[in-house]
N, C-alpha and C positions, 0 to 999 in steps of 0.2 A: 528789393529785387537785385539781386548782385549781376554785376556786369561778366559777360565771357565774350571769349573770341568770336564773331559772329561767322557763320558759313555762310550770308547773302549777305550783299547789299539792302535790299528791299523786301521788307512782310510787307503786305497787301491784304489788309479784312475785308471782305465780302459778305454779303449774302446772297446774290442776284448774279448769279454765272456769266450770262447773257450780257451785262452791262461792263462787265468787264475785260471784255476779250480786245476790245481795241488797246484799252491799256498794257492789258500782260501782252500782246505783240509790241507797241514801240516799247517797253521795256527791253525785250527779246531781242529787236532789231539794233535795240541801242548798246547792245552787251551787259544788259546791267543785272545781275544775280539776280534772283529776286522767290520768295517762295509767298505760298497765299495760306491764308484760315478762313475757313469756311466758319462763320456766325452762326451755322443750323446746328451745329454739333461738334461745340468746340468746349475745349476745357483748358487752366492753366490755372499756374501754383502762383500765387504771391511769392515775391522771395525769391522768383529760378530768374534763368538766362532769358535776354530774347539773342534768337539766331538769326537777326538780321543790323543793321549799325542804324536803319531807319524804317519808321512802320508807316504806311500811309494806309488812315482810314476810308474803307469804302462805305462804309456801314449805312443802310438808309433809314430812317422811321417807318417808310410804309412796307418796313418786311409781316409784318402784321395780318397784311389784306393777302396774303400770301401764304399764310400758316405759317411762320416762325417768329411769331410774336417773341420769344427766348433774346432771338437775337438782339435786338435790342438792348436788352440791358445789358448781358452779356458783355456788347463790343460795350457799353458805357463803364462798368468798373473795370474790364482791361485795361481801359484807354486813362482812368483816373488810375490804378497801378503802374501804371509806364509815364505817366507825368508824377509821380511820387518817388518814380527811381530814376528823373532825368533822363529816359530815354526817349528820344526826336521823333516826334508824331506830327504828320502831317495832317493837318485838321484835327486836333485833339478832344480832350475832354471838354473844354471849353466849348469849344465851336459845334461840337457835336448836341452840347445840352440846348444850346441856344437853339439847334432847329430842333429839338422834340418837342421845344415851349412856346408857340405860337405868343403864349402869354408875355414869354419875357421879350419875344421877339418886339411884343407893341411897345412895352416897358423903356425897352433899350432905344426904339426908331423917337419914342417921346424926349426920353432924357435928349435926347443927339438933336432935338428940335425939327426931324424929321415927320413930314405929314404921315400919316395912316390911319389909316380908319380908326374910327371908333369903335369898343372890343368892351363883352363884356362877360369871364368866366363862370360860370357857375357848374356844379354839380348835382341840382335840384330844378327840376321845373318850378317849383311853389315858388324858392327863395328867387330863381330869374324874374317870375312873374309878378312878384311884390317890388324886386329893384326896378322893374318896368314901369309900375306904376309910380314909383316913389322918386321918380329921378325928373331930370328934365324927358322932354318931348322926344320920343323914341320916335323913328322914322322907320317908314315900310316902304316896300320889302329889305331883308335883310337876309343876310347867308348866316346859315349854320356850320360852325366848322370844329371838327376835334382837335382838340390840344397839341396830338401828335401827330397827328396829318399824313401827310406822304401822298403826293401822285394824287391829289385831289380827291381823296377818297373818302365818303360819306361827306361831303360838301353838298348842303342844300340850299337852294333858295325858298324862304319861308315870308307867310305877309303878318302872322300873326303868333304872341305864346302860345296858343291853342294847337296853331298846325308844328310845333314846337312839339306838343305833349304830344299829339297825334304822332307825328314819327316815332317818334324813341318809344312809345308804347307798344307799340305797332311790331317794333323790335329790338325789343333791347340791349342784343347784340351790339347796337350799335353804340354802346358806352364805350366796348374795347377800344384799346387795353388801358386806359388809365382813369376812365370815369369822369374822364372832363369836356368841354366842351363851351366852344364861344358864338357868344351872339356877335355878328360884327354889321356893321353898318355898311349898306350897299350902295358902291360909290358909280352913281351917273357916269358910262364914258361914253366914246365912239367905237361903238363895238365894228365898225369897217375898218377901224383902226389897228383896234389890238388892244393888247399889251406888251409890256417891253420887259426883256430878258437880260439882263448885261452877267456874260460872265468874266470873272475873276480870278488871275493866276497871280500867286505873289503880289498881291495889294494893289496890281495895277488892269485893266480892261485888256482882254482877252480876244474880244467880239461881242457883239449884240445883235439880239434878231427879234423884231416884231412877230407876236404869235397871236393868230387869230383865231380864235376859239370855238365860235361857230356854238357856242352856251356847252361848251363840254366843260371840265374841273379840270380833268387829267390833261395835263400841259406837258407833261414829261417830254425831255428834249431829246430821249433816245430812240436813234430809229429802230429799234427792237420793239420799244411800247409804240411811238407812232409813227411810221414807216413814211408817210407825206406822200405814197403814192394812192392813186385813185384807186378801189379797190381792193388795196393790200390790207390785212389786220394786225394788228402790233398783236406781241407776246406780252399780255399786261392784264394780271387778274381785275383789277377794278373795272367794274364793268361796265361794256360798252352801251354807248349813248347811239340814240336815231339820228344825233346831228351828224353833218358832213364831217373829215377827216380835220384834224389841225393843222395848220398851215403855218409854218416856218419862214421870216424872211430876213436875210441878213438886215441889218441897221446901220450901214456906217457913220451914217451922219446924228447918231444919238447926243441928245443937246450936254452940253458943257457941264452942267449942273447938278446933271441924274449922274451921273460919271463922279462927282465930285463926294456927293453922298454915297455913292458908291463905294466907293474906297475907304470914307469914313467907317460903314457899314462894317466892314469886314474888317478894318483897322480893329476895330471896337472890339467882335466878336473872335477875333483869333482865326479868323475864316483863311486858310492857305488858299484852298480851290473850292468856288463854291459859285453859286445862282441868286444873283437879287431882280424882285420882279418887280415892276410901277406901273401904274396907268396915269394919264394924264384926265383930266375931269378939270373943264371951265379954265385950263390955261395954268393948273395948278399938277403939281406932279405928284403922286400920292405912293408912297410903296407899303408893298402888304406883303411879300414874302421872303424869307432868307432859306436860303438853300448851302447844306455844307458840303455834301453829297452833289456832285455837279454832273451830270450825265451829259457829255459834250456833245456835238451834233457836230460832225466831220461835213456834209454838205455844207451848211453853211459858212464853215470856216474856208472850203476850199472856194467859195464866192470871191474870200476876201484875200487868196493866195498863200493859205498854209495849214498845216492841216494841227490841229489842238491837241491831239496827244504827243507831237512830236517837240510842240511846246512845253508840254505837263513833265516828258521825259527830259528835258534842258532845265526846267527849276528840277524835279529830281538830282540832279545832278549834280545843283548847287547846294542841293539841300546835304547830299553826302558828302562834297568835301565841308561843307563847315561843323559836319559832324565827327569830322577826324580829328 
């Protein structure tokens, strides 16, 4: 992909308009050029120019639950073209693969000697339900979760392979888009508790916020999808649950530890900007998800005296002089 003069600072991939309007403002506010591609209907030549000096991926897995399953892979061989012609991607191909893979995500928290669940792929009921019997003592209930996830979606709580065969029978649908799917082990917490959110800018903690679930999946941290007010409904195809709204609360006192792994996490995965999520269970800290794609939550950072995109746009920033 041959290099040319760029006419922006900043490409910005999308799929989700809505999620990104805070960013394309503190770019705007901050003077910084910037143009965007749209992931639904997008094309590009191996081999041409990018017209901007740096790209930051927005791109999510659960564009899917939204009808543009395309994009997906789309932003993934861009993103592996633009790391082939050394051009500076923010969250790249790397970090992007890592959240479509649930699988590698447990792969990589194992290797790192980080706790997480116990996970277990397959793409057959029979072949799950022979490793069921053929392994150690499988424990119930357990969540079902797709490979490529996104926004909680098609996340089930099940007690048995049977109520396994029953969903996915029931509709098969729910294989999209990539035919996979994990049994994972369901980790005892305190659901008055929560779970914990730590987001990540340039390798270091950003904020954290305790999110209380109320038995929903969709934990999405933008107030577009969940608004935290009483009554209000997020913009967010995954569909809505009878439980109460999600509840957001800053963290600042998040222990030493989870931070520490933290940083690992995204160390490892190539993560620029992104979401790692833990629950605690018995005094033990367990994390189950990586997020590349990081949907900021402006309320809570303004809790803690600053508002996160205007942080995002100062590593931007650093990100472009080191790319001169």
């Amino acid at each position: 992909m041959a290099r040319q003069a760029p006419g922006h600072d900043v490409l910005v991939l999308f799929e989700h308009p809505e999620w990104q309007q805070p960013l394309f403002a503190a770019l705007e506010n901050a003077g910084i050029s910037f143009t965007a591609l749209d992931l639904k209907r997008a094309v590009f030549e191996p081999g041409s120019g990018v017209d901007a000096r740096l790209v930051f991926n927005q791109a999510s897995p659960s564009a899917y639950v939204r009808g543009n399953a395309r994009a997906v892979p789309f932003a993934l061989a861009y993103l592996k073209a633009l790391e082939h012609a050394d051009v500076p991607v923010i969250n790249g191909a790397r970090a992007f693969a890592l959240e479509l893979s649930k699988t590698a995500q447990c792969a990589m928290l194992g290797r790192l000697g980080i706790r997480t669940p116990r996970s277990i792929t397959f793409n057959d009921v029979d072949a799950l339900d022979a490793r069921v019997k053929a392994g150690a003592t499988w424990r119930w209930p357990a969540l079902l979760k797709p490979e490529q996830g996104g926004s909680g979606a098609r996340i089930e709580k099940v007690g048995s392979v049977d109520e396994v065969r029953a969903l996915l029978a029931a509709d098969p649908r729910l294989w999209e888009p990539d035919g996979l799917f994990l049994l994972q082990e369901y980790v005892e917490h305190d659901t008055e508790r929560g779970i914990v959110r730590m987001e990540f800018l340039g390798g270091e903690l950003l904020y954290a916020m305790r999110v209380l679930s109320h038995g929903r999946f969709n934990l999405c941290p933008s107030e577009v999808c969940n608004p935290g007010t009483p009554g209000a409904e997020g913009i967010c195809e995954v569909p809505r649950s009878d439980a109460p709204p999600v509840e957001f609360f800053a963290y600042p006192e998040v222990p030493a530890a989870a931070v520490a792994a933290g940083r690992r996490i995204v160390e490892t995965a190539g993560i620029d900007v992104g979401g790692i999520e833990y629950l605690e269970s018995n005094g033990e800290l367990v994390f189950y998800d990586i997020n590349a794609n990081s949907n900021l939550r402006p309320a809570i950072a303004r809790e803690l005296g600053f508002d996160p995109f205007v942080r995002v746009v100062e590593y931007v920033k650093g990100r472009l002089a080191r790319a001169e």
